[in-house]
N, C-alpha and C positions, 0 to 999 in steps of 0.2 A: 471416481473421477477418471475421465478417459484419456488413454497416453498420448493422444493428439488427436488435432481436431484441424480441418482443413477448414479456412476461410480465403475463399478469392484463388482458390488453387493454391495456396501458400499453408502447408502444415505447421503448426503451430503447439507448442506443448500446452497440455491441460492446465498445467496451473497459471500460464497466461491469462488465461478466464477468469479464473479467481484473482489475480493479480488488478488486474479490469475492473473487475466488479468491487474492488477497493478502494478504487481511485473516489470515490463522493463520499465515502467515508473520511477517509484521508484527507480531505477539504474543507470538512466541517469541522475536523477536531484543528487541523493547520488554522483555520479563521477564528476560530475559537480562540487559539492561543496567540493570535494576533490581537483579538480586540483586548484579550487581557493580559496584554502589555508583555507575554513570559520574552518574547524574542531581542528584547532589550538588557535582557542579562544575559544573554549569550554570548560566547567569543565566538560563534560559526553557526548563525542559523540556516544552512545550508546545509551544514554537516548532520546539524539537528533534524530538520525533516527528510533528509535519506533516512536516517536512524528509526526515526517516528513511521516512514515509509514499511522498510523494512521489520519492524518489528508488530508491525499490523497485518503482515503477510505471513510472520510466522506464527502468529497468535490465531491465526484463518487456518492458517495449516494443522496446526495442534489439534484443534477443533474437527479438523475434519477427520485426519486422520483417527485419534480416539488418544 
């Protein structure tokens, strides 16, 4: 993965990208757990999908790294 990557003259770190390219993942599992009701036992589904965010970022990272 490369240490940065210019887009629009604005350098940006590599794992932006990877961050980006998580984002429709991360939509599909978020609506997922929408239509099956999980976000109503929650005390902070807000807090929950930062969490859920973050931990599909690091789960990408694991992955790539080795």
């Amino acid at each position: 993965m490369p240490l940065a990557f210019s887009f629009a003259g604005v350098y940006l770190p590599g794992a932006a990208l990877l961050l980006i390219a998580l984002i429709p993942f991360f939509i599909v599992i978020d609506r997922m757990l929408v239509v099956m009701g999980w976000y109503r036992w929650l005390w902070h589904p807000s807090l929950f999908r930062m969490a859920l965010m973050i931990s599909l970022y690091a789960l990408a990272i694991i992955q790539l790294v080795g």
